[in-house]
C-alpha positions, 0 to 999 in steps of 0.5 A: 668894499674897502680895505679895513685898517687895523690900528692898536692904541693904548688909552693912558692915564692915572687912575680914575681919569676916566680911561674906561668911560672915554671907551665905553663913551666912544664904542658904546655911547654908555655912560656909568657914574660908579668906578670900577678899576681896570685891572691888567687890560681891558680889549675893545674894538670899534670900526671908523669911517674916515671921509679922505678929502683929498681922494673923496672916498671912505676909509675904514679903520678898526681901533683896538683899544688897550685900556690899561690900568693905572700903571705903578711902576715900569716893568716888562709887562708894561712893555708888552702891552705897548709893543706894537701899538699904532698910537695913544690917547693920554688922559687927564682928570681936569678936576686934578690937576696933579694928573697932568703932570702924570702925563709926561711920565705916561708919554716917556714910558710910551714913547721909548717902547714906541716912538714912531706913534701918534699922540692925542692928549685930552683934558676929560672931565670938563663937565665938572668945572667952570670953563673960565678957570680952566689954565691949560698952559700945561696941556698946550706944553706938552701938545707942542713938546710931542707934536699931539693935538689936544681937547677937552672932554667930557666921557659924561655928556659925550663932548669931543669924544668922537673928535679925539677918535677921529682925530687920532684916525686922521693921524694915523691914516695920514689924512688932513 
């Protein structure tokens, strides 16, 4: 059997932008339409298995999801929920706009307290507009400022949710 991997990842964003149901889409392939506010930080673990193709053998990986409220302002209490974290998923609400722009504020905060992890940036909701007026001139700055891919999701309908996961995985074990 092999060796399961332990990786710690802060899920980041504004309020309402779906953090918990991107977790709740991933680990449970649940969906709920009320929202109920994360309050200090929500735990959940789930396994991965990751195919290494240049080795062809499976990896195993355990995420420990830190779903963190929406973060007001700086203190030492964010700091610890940080510290020692592996990587992050920063969200954004694609029916507002204004929380992309949040985003870098997230990163900075993340990235002072660690700045050796891994980064996936993702656009969730996009079950709610219209794939043609999407401008992700933004998004795509900001993959490029931090070296982070990106996606679209949506924590509803379940797109790309597992790929934004596996995508961090990769990262994280170093695997193309």
């Amino acid at each position: 059997m092999p060796q399961l991997i332990r990786k710690k990842i802060c899920m980041l964003g504004s309020f309402g932008v779906g953090k918990t149901s991107l977790v709740r889409q991933f680990v449970f392939k649940q969906f709920k339409e009320q929202y109920l506010s994360t309050i200090g930080v929500q735990i959940t673990q789930k396994d991965l298995e990751i195919l290494s193709a240049a080795k062809s053998e499976k990896i195993s990986i355990k995420f420990i999801l830190w779903d963190l409220a929406h973060i007001e302002k700086y203190d030492k209490v964010i700091e610890n929920y940080f510290r020692g974290a592996n990587g992050a998923i920063v969200i954004f609400d694609m029916t507002r706009m204004q929380t992309l722009s949040e985003m870098e504020r997230y990163l900075s905060l993340f990235l002072n307290v660690n700045p050796e992890s891994k980064l996936v940036l993702v656009g969730n909701k996009c079950d709610l507009i219209e794939k043609d007026v999407i401008n992700l001139e933004q998004l795509l700055h900001f993959g490029k400022l931090y070296q982070a891919p990106h996606f679209l999701t949506s924590a509803k309908t379940g797109e790309n949710v597992e790929q934004v996961f596996t995508t961090l995985a990769k990262l994280l074990l170093r695997i193309e």
